[in-house]
C-alpha positions in Angstrom: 5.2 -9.6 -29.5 1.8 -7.3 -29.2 2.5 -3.5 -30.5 -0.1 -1.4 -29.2 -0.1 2.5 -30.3 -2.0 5.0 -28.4 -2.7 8.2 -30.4 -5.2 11.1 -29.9 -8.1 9.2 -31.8 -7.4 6.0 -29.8 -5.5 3.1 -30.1 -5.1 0.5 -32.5 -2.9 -3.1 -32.9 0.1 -2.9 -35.3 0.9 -6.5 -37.5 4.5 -5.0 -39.2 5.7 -2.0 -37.1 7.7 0.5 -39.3 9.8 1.2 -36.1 11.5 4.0 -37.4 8.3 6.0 -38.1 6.8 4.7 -35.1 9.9 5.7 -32.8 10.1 9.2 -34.4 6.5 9.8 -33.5 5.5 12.9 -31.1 1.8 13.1 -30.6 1.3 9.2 -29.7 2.7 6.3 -27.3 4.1 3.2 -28.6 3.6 0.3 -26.3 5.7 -3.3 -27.1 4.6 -6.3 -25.5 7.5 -9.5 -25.3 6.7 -12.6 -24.1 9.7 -14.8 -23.0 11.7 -12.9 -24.4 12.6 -15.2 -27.5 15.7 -14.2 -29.7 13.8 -12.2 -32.3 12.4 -9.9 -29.2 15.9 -9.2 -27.8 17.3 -8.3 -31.4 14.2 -5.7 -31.5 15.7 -4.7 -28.2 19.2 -4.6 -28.8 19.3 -3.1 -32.6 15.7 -1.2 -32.4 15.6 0.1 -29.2 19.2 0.5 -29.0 18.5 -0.7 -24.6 22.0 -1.4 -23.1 23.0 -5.2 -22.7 22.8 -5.1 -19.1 19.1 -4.3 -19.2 18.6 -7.1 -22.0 20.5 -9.5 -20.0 18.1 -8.8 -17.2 15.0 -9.3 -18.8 15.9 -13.1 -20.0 16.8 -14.1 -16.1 13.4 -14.0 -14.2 14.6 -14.1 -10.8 15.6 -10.2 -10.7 14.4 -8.2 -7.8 12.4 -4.8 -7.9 14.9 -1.7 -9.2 15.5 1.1 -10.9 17.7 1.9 -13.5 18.6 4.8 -15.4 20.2 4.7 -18.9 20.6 7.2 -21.8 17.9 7.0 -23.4 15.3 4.9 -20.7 14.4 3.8 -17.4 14.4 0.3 -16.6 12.3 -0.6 -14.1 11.5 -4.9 -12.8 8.5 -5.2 -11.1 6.7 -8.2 -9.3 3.2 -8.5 -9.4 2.0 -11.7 -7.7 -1.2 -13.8 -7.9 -2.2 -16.8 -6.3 -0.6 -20.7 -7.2 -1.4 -24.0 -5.8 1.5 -23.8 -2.9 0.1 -20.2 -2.1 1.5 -16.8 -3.6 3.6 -17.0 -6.5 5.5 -13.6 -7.7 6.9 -13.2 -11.5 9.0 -10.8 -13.1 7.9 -8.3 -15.2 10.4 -5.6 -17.0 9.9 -2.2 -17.9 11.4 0.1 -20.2 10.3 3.5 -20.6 11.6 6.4 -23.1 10.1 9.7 -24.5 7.8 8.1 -26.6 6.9 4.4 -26.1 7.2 1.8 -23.3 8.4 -2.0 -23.7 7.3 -4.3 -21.8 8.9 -8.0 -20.9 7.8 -11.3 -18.9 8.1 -14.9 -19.1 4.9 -16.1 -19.5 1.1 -14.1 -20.2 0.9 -12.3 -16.8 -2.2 -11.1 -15.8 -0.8 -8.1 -14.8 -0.9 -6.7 -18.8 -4.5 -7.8 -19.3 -5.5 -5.6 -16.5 -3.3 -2.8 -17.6 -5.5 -3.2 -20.8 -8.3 -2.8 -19.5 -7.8 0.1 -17.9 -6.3 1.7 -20.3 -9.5 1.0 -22.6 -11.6 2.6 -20.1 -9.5 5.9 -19.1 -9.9 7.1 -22.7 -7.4 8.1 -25.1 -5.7 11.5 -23.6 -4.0 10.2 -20.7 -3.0 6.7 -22.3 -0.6 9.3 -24.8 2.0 9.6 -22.0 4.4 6.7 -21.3 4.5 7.9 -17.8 0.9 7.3 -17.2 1.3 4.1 -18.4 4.1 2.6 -16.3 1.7 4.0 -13.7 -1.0 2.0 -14.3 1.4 -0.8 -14.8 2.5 -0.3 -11.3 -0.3 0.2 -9.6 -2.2 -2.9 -11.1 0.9 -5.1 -9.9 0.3 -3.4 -6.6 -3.0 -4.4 -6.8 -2.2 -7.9 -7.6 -1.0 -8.5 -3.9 -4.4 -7.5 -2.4 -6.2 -10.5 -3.4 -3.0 -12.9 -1.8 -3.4 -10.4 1.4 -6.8 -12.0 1.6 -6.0 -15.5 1.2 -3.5 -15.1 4.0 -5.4 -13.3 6.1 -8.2 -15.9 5.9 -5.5 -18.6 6.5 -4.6 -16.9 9.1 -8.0 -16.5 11.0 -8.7 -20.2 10.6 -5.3 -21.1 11.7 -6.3 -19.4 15.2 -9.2 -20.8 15.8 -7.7 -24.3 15.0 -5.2 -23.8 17.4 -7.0 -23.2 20.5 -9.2 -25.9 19.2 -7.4 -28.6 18.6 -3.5 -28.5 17.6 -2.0 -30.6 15.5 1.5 -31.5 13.6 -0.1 -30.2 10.5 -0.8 -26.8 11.5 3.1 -26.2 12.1 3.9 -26.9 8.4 0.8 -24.7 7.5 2.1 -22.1 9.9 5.9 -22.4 8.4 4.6 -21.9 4.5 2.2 -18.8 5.2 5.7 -17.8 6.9 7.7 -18.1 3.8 4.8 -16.7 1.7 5.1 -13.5 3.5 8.7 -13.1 4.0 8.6 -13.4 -0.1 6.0 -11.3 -0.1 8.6 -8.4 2.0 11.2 -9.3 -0.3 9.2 -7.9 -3.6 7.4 -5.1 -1.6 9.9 -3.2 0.1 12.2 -2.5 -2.9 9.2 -1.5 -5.2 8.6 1.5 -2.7 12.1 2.5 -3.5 10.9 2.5 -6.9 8.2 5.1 -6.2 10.0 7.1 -3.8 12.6 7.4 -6.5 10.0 8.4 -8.9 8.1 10.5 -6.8 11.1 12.7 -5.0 13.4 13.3 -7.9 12.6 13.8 -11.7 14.6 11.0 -13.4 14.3 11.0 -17.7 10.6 10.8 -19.1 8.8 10.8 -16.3 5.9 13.7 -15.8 6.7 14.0 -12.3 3.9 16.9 -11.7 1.1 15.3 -13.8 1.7 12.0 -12.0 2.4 13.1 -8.5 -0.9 12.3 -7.0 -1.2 9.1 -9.5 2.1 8.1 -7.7 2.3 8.9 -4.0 -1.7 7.2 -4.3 0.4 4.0 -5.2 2.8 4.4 -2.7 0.2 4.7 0.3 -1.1 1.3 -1.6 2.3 -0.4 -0.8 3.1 1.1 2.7 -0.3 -0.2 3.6 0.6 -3.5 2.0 4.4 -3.6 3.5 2.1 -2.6 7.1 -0.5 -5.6 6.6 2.8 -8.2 6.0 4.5 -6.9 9.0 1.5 -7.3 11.1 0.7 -11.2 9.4 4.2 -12.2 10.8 4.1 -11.1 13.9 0.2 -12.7 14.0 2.1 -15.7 13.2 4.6 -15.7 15.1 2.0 -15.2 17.8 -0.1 -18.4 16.9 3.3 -20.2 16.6 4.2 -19.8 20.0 0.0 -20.6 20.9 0.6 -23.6 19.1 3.7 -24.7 20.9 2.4 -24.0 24.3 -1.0 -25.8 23.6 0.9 -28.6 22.5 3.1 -28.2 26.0 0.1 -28.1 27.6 -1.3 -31.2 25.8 1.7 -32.9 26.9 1.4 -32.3 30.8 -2.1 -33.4 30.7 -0.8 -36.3 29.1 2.1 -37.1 31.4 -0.5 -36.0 34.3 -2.9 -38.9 33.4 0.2 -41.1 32.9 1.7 -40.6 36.2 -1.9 -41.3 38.1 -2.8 -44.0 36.4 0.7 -45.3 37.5 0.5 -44.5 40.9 -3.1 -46.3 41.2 -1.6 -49.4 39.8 1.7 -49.2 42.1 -0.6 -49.1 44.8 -2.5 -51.8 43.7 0.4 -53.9 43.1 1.6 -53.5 46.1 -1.6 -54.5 48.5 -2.0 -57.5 46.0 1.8 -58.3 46.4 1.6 -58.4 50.0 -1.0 -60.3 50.7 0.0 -62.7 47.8 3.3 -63.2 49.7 4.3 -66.8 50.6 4.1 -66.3 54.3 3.1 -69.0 56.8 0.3 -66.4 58.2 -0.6 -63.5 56.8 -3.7 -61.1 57.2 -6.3 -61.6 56.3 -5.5 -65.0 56.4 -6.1 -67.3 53.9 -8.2 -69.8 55.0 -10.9 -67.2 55.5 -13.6 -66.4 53.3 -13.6 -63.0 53.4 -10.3 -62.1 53.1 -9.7 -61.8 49.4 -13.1 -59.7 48.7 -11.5 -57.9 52.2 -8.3 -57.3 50.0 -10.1 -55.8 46.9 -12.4 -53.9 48.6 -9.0 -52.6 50.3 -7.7 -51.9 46.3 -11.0 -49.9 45.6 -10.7 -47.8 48.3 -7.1 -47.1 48.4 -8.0 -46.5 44.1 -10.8 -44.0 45.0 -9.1 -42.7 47.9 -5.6 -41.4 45.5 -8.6 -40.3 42.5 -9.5 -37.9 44.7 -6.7 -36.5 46.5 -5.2 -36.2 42.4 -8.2 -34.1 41.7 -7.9 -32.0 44.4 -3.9 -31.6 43.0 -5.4 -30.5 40.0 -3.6 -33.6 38.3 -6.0 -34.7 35.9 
């Protein structure tokens, strides 16, 4: 647990938190940071904070999706800020409670999100860092930010996946063009309900939120995400684009294939049957068999008959 509290002269890191004192204060901000939560942070939430056991429950199962919740005394608020994993984007839950005079914030594990929101806040000075509402803004809008840099990677994917395609397809791009797939509809699924968050913060005036002091601050994160929920929308229907390239160049491979196939089969059926003729146990046959020429007769025959079906496939566009 990190308690940070933002006052007129600054901020400054607090070891043993007199909560009561802290809690009761009205010229500063009081920001918690839980990681996990472990059992000593959700007794500070339960017995200090007084947040409702729904809202605690919440914060110790980390697959929640974006909401908003409004209880006496808070917001709640779960967002998902993403950055990038081995298997591509990877999203993680981080909760938000905010009250008159503080802000507490839960995840599972040291998200980068919070070091960002740090250093921000060390840079904007000490006035606007005062207001808990300020803060869950710059809390939302780095996790917003967070997505840009996975927008990229897919993006760039996505570019090479294209020129791969018409290139040169293979079995591998399918499974490549299936995860950039799932990456993206997971990618929808934690975007479009954090716009209901700001919509909801930005059209009505729920409990300690400075609507009018933030306005701007918010509808500036909300273009953010429309632009972001716009770019996803467009990636999957790029993909589905290149998917259906990839399947018809792989069609198309496939005719060529079967095209070469079938003439090289009908060049050895005729072969096979000049050379099955003459070759047949007939008392006279032509050319006959006592001459000299008439087996170079009957190749020459095959070499003809060979270049004579080459080119009529050619003209049949065949091959």
């Amino acid at each position: 647990m990190k308690i940070t509290f933002f006052d007129p002269q600054g901020h400054h890191e607090i070891d043993t938190p007199d909560w009561q004192t802290l809690l009761a204060s009205e010229t500063g901000t009081l920001w918690v940071d839980m990681t996990g939560p472990t059992d000593a942070d959700v007794q500070v939430m339960s017995e200090v904070f007084q947040f409702h056991p729904l809202a605690v429950e919440d914060t110790r199962n980390h697959e929640q999706r974006p909401k908003i919740e409004e209880y006496t005394g808070c917001l709640f608020i779960i967002l998902n800020p993403g950055n990038s994993g081995p298997e591509g984007p990877e999203f993680h839950e981080l909760d938000v409670f905010v009250g008159h005079n503080y802000v507490v914030t839960v995840h599972a594990d040291g998200a980068q999100v919070i070091d960002q929101t740090r250093r921000r806040l060390s840079q904007a000075g000490p006035v606007p860092a005062m207001s808990p509402s300020y803060l869950l803004y710059v809390l939302m809008d780095a996790a917003v930010d967070s997505y840009f840099p996975l927008l990229d990677n897919v993006a760039e994917e996505i570019e090479q996946l294209e020129d791969e395609v018409l290139i040169e397809p293979r079995q591998e791009m399918l499974a490549r063009l299936f995860r950039l797939k799932r990456a993206l509809i997971e990618m929808w699924r934690v975007v479009w309900p954090q716009r209901d968050i700001l919509n909801n913060l930005i059209h009505h005036n729920p409990l300690f939120m400075d609507r009018e002091a933030l306005h701007y601050y918010l509808r500036d994160v909300a273009d953010h995400l429309m632009w972001i929920a716009d770019m996803v929308n467009t990636f999957r229907d790029t993909l589905t684009g290149i998917m259906d390239l990839y399947m018809s160049a792989v069609s198309n491979r496939l005719n060529v294939v079967v095209n070469r196939l079938t003439v090289l089969t009908l060049i050895i059926g005729a072969m096979t049957v000049i050379g099955g003729f003459y070759g047949m146990n007939f008392v006279q046959t032509w050319p006959p068999f006592g001459q000299a020429w008439g087996v170079p007769f009957v190749l020459g025959l095959m070499v003809v008959v060979t270049g004579a079906l080459l080119v009529l496939f050619r003209r049949l566009g065949w091959y």
